[in-house]
C-alpha positions as CSV (number, residue, x, y, z in Angstrom):
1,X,44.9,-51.6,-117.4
2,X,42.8,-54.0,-114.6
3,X,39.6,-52.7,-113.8
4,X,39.6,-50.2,-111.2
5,X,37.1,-52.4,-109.0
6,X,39.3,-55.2,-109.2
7,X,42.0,-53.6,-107.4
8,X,43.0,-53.5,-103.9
9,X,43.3,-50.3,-102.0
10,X,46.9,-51.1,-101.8
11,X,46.9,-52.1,-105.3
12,X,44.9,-48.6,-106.6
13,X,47.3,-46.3,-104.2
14,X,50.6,-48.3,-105.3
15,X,48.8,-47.4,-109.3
16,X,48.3,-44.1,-108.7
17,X,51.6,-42.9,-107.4
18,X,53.9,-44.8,-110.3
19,X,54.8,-42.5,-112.9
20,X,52.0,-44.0,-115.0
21,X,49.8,-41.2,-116.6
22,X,46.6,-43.5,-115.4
23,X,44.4,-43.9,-112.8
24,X,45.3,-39.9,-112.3
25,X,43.4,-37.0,-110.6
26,X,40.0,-37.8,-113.0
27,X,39.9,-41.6,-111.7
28,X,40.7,-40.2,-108.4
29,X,37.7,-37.7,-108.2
30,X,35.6,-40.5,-109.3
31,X,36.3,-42.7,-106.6
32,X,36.5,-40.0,-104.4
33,X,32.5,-39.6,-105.5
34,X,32.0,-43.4,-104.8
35,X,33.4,-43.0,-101.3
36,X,30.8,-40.1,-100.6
37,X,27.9,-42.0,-101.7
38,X,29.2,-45.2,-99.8
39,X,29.5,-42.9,-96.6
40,X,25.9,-41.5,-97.2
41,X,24.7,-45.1,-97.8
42,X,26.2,-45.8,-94.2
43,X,24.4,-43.1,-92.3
44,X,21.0,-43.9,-94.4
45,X,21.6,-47.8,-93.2
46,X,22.4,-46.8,-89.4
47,X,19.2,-45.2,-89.7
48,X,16.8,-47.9,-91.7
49,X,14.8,-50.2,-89.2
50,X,15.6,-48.0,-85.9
51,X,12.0,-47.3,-84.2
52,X,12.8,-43.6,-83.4
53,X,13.2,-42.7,-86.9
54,X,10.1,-44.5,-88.3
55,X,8.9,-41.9,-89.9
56,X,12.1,-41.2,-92.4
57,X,12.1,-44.8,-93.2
58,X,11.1,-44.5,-96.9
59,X,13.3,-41.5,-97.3
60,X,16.7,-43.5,-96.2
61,X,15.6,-46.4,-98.3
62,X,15.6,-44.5,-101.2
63,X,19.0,-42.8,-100.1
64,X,20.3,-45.8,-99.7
65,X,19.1,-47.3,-102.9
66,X,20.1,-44.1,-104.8
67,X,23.7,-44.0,-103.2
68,X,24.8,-47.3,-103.4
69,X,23.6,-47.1,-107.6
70,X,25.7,-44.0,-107.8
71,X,28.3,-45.7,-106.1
72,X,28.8,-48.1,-109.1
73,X,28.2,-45.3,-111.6
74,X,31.4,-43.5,-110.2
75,X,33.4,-46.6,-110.4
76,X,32.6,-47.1,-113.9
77,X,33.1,-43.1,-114.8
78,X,36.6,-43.6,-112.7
79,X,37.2,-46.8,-115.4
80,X,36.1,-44.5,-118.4
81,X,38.6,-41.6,-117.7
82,X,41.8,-44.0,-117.5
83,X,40.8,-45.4,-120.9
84,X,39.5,-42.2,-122.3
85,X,43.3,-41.0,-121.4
86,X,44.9,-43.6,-123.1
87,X,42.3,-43.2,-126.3
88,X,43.9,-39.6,-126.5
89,X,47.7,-41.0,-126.0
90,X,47.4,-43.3,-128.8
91,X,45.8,-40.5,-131.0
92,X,48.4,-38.6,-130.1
93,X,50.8,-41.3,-131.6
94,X,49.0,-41.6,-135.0
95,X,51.3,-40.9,-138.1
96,X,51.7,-37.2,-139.1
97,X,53.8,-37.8,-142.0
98,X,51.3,-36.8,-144.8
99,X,48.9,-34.0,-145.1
100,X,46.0,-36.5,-144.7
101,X,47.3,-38.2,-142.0
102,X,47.9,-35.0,-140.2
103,X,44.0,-34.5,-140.9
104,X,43.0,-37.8,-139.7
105,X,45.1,-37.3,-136.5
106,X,43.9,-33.9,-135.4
107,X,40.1,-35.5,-135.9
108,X,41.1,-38.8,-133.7
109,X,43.1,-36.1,-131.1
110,X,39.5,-34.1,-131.2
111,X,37.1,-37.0,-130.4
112,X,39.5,-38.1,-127.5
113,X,39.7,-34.9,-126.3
114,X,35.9,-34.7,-126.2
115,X,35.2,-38.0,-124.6
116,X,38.0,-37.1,-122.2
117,X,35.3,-33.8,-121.5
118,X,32.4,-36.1,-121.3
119,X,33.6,-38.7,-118.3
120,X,34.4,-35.7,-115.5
121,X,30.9,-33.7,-116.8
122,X,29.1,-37.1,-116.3
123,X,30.8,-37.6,-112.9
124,X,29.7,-33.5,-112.0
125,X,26.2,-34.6,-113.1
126,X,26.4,-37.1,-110.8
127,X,27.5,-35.9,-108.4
128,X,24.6,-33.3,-108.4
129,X,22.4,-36.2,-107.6
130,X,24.5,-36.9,-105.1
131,X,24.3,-33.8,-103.2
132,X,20.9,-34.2,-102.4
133,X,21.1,-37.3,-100.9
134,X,23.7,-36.4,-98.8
135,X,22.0,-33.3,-97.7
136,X,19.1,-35.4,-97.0
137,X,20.8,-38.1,-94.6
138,X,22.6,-35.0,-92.7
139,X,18.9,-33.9,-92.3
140,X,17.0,-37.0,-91.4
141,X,19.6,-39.4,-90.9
142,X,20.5,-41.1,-87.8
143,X,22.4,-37.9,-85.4
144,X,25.2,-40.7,-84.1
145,X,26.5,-40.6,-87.9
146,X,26.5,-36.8,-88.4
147,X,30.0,-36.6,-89.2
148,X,29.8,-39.5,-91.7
149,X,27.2,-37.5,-93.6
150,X,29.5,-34.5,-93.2
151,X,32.6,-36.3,-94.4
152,X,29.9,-37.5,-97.2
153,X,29.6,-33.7,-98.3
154,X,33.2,-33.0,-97.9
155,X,34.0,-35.4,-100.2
156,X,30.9,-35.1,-103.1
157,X,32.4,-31.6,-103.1
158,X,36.0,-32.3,-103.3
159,X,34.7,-35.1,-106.6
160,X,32.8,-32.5,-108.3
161,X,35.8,-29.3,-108.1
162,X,38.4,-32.3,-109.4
163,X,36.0,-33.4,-112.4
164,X,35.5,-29.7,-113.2
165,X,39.2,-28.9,-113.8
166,X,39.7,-32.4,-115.8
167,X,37.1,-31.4,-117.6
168,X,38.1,-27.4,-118.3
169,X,42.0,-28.7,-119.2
170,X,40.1,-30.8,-122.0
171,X,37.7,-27.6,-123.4
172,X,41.1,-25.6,-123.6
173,X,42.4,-27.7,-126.0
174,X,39.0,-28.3,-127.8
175,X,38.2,-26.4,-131.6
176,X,34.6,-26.7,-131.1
177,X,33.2,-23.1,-129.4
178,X,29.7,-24.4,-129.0
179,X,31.1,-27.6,-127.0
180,X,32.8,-25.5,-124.7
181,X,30.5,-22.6,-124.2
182,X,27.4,-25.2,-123.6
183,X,30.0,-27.7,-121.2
184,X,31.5,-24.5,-119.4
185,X,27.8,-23.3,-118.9
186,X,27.6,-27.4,-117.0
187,X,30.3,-26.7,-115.2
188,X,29.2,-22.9,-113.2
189,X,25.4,-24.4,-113.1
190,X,26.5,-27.7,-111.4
191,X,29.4,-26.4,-109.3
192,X,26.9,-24.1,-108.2
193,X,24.0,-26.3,-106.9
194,X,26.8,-29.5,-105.9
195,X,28.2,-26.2,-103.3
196,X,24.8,-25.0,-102.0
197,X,23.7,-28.2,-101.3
198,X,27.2,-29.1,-99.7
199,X,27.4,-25.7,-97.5
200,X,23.5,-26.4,-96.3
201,X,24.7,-30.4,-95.4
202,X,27.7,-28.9,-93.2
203,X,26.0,-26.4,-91.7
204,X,23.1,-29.2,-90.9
205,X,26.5,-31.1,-89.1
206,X,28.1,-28.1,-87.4
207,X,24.4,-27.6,-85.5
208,X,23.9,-31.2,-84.7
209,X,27.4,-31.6,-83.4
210,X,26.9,-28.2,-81.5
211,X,30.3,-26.6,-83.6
């Protein structure tokens, strides 16, 4: 498969509607991070360098800065879960005919299984970071790209609830209780801060846009 990046938006739509198994809904969360940070990037750059906001300059560098990084980590994490997918298909297709093949199988199904966990908890991570950025460009950023910001949260939120479920399809199938009691524990903790942070952004956009 071409590198995410390396496709057009054409290209990446026309990919993810063909009856191929990858990019799918994982891939699509991920990008759908990337968009949010790109959008929060936006509103911290219309607001970098304008006189009236002089004294949030520091704060929307950094946003900027810290969005536009996580923008690249999201694209990489939307890269990861394709091949992570395919790393479980061709485990999947590993001999069964022997009692130690069988062994050897249900190991290499495991492992993918667990890396396919690891890509959508890395993009909820994330996207945790990403929450407070946003929140903070709704806050400080410039008021005539409010409803970028808000979009922004609408978005990081929309990432983080689709990573979650790739993530909770993978535990189910897991035979490791520890690694799905500790990554289920993630999950409630970071869907938790990603919506408080989100639900104080939008609130900051409904009282700015006087809705």
């Amino acid at each position: 498969m071409n590198d995410i990046s390396s496709l057009s938006m054409e290209e990446f739509l026309d990919r993810l509607g063909s009856p191929s198994a990858t990019p799918g809904g994982g891939s699509a969360s991920a990008i759908c991070a990337s968009i949010s940070s790109r959008l929060a990037q936006m509103v911290a750059n219309l607001t970098i360098g304008r006189p009236k906001f002089e004294e949030v300059q520091d704060d929307m560098i950094r946003a900027c800065d810290s969005a536009e990084k996580l923008s690249g980590v999201f694209m990489a994490l939307a890269m990861k879960d394709s091949e992570a997918f395919d790393l479980f298909m061709k485990a999947l297709s590993l001999p069964k005919g022997t009692e130690s093949e069988k062994t050897s199988r249900k190991e290499a199904m495991q492992e993918a299984l667990r890396e396919a966990t690891r890509i959508p908890m890395r993009v909820l991570e994330k996207a945790r970071e990403m929450t407070d950025i946003v929140l903070l460009v709704a806050e400080k950023g410039n008021p005539n790209a409010i409803t970028d910001a808000g979009v922004s949260a609408l978005l990081i939120e929309a990432a983080a609830r689709g990573a979650a479920m790739n993530a909770r399809i993978n535990l189910a199938s897991i035979d490791d209780d520890t690694f799905i009691e500790e990554n289920l524990a993630l999950i409630d903790a970071d869907l938790d801060s990603i919506q408080k942070s989100v639900e104080k952004a939008l609130s900051v956009v409904r009282s700015k846009i006087g809705t």
